[in-house]
Backbone bond lengths (Angstrom), bond angles and torsions (degrees), N, CA, C in turn:
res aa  C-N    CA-C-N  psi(-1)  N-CA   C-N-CA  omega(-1)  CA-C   N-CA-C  phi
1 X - - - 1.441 - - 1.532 110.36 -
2 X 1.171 118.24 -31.12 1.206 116.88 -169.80 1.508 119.31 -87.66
3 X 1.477 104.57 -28.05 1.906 116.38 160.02 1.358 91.81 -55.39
4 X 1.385 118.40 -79.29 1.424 105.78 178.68 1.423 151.89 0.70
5 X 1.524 90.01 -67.54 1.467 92.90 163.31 1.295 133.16 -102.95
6 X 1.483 114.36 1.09 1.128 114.02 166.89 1.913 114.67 -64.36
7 X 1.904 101.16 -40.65 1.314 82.45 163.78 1.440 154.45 -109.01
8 X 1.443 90.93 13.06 1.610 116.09 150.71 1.959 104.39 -48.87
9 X 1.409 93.97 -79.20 2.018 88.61 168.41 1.722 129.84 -28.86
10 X 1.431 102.47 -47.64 1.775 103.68 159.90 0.878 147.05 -55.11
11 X 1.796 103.96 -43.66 1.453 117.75 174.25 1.508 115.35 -86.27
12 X 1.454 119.55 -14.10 1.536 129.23 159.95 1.457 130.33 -68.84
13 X 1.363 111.75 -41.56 1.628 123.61 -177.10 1.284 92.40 -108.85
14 X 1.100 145.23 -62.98 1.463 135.39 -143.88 1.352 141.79 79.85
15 X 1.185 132.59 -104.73 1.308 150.99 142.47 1.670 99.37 -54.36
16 X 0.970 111.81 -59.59 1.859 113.61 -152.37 1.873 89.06 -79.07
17 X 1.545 132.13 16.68 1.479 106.61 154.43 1.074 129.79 -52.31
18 X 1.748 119.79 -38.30 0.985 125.78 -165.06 1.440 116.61 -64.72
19 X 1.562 99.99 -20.21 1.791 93.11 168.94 1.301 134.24 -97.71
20 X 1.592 108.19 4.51 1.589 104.26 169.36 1.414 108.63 -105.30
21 X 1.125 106.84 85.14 1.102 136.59 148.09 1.802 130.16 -18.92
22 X 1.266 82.27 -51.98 1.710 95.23 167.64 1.515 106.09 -74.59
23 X 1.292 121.74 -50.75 1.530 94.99 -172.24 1.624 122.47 -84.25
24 X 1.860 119.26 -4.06 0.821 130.47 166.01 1.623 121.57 -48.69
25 X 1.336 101.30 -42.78 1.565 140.53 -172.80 1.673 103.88 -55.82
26 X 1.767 88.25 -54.04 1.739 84.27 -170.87 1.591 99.26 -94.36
27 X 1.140 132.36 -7.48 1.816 120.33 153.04 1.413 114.54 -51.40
28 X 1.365 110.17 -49.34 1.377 103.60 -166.25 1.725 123.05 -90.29
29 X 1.558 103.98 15.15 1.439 120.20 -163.94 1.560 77.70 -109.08
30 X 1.419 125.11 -44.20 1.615 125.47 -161.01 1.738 88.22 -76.59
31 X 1.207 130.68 -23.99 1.186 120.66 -178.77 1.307 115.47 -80.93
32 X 1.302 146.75 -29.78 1.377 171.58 38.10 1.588 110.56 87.61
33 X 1.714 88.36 -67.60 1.720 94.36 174.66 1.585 101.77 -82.38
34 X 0.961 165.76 -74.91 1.356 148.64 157.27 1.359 136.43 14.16
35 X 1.774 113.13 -55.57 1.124 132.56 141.32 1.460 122.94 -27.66
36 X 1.488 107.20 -77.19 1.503 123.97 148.19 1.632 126.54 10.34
37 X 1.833 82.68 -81.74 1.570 113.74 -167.07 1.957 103.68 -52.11
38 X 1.682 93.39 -49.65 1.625 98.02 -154.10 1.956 88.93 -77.14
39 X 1.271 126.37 -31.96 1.332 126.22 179.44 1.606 108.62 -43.73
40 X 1.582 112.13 -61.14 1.430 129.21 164.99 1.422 104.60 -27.36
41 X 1.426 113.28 -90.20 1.694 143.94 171.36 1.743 92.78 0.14
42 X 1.649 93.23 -73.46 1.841 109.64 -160.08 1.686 116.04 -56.68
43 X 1.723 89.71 -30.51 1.540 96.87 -178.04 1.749 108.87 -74.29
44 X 1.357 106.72 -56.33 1.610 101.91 177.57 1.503 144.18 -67.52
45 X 1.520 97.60 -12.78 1.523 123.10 160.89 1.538 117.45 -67.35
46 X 1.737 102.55 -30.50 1.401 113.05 173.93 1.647 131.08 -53.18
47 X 1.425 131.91 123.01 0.999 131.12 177.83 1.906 124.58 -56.12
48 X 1.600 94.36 -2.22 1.566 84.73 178.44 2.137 92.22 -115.22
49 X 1.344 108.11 5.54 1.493 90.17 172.85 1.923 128.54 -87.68
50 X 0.993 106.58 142.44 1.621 107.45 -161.94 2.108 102.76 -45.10
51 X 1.298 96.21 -179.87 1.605 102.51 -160.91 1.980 87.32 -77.80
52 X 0.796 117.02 -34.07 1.716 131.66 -170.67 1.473 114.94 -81.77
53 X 1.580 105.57 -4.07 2.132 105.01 176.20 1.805 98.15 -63.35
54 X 1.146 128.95 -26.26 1.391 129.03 -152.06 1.343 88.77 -83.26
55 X 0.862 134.69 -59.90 1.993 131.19 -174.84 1.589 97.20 -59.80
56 X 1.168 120.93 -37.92 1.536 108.71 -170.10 2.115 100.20 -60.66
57 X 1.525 88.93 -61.47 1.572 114.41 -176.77 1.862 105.70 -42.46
58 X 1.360 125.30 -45.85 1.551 123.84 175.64 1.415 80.95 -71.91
59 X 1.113 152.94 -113.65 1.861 146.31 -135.17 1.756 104.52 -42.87
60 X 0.706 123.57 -29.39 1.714 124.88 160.78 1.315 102.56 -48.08
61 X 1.597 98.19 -80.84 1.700 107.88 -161.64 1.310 96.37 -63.09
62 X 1.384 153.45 -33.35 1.536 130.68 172.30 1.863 123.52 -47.05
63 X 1.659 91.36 -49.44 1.309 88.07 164.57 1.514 160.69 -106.46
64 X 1.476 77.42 20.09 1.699 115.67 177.18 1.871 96.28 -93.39
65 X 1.756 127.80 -48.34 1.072 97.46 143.32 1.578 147.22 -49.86
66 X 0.587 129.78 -54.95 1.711 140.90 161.64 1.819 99.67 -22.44
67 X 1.191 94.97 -69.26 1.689 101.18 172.93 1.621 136.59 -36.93
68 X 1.485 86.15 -54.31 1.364 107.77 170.78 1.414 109.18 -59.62
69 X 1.102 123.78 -61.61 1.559 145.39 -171.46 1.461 112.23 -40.66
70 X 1.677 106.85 -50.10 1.303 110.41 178.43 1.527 112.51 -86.10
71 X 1.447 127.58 -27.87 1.588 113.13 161.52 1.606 126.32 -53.42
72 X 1.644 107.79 -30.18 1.536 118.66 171.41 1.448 111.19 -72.95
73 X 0.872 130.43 -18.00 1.418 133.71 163.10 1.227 125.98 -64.28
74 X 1.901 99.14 -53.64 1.401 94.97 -166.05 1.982 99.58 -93.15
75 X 1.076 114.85 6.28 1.888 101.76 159.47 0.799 106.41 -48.31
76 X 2.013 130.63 -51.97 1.556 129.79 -157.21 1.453 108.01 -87.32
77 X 1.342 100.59 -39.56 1.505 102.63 -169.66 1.298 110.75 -123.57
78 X 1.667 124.07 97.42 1.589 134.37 178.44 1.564 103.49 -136.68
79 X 1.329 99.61 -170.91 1.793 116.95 -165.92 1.987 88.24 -138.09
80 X 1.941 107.65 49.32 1.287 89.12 172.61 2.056 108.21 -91.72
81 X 1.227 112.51 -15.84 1.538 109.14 -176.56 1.230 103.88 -68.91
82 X 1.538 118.35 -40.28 1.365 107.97 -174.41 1.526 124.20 -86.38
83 X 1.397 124.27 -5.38 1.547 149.70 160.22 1.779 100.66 -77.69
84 X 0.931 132.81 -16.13 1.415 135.04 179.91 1.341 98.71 -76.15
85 X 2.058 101.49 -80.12 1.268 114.96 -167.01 1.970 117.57 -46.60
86 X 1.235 100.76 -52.24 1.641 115.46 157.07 1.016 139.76 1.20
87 X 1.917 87.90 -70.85 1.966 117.30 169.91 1.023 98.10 -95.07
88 X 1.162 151.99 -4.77 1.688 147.44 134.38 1.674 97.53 -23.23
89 X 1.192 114.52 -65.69 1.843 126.61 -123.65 1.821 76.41 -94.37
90 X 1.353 105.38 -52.74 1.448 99.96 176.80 1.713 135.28 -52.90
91 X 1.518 99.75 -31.35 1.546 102.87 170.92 1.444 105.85 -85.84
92 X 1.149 120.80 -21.63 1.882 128.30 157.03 1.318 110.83 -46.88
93 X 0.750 128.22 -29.54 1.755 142.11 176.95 1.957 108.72 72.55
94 X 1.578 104.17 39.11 1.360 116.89 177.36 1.405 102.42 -94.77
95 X 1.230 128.44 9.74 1.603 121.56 153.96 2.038 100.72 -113.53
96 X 1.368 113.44 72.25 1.173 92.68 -179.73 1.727 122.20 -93.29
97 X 1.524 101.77 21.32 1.360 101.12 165.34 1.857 117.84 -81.82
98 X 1.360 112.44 -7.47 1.409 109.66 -162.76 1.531 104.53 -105.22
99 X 2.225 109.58 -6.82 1.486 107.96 156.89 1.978 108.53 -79.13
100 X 1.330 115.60 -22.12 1.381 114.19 176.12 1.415 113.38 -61.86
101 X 1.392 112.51 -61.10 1.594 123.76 -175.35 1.536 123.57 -76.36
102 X 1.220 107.31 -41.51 1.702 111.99 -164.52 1.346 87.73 -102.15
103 X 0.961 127.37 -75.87 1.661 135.28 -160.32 1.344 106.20 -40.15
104 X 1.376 128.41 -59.75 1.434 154.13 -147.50 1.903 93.96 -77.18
105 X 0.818 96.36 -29.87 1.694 96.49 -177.29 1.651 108.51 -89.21
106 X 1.392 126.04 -8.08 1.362 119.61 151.83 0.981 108.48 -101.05
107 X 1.151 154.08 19.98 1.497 144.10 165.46 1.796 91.62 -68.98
108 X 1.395 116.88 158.49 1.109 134.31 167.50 1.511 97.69 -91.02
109 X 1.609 126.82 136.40 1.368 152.29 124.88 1.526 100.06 -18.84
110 X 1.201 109.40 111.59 1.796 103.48 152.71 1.708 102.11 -123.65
């Protein structure tokens, strides 16, 4: 799945992968947990891991699937154009109530 969509992502953006960033993010997080999975796998298959790594290793891989599942989702289906444009408007300083309220309360007192 994850060849998959990595080259679904290539043959869609092209050149301009390198700038979504966000979905780069969750390829290489789905690659990550995978890594993970077979690390788990290698350890509990191992002759020096206790008789009980295998129950640990299935509750991993349940929710390392789960994990996976929802990063493959959200490549196709996210809110990154509109989280872009957003923090656009925000480094624009067109939300300047949230440098009054939020911001202003980490500033250090001098």
């Amino acid at each position: 799945m994850l060849a998959r969509d990595l080259f679904h992502m290539i043959g869609l953006h092209r050149q301009g992968l390198q700038k979504k960033q966000e979905i780069l993010g969750r390829l290489v997080d789905s690659g990550a947990e995978l890594f993970a999975m077979m690390a788990a796998l290698s350890y509990s298959a191992s002759s020096r891991a206790p008789a009980n790594a295998v129950e640990l290793a299935d509750l991993f891989f349940r929710q390392s699937r789960r994990r996976i599942n929802a990063m493959h989702r959200a490549i196709y289906c996210n809110d990154d154009v509109s989280a872009y444009r957003t923090a656009r408007k925000v480094l624009d300083g067109e939300y300047p109530w949230l440098d009054d309220n939020i911001v202003s309360t980490w500033r250090r007192e001098e």
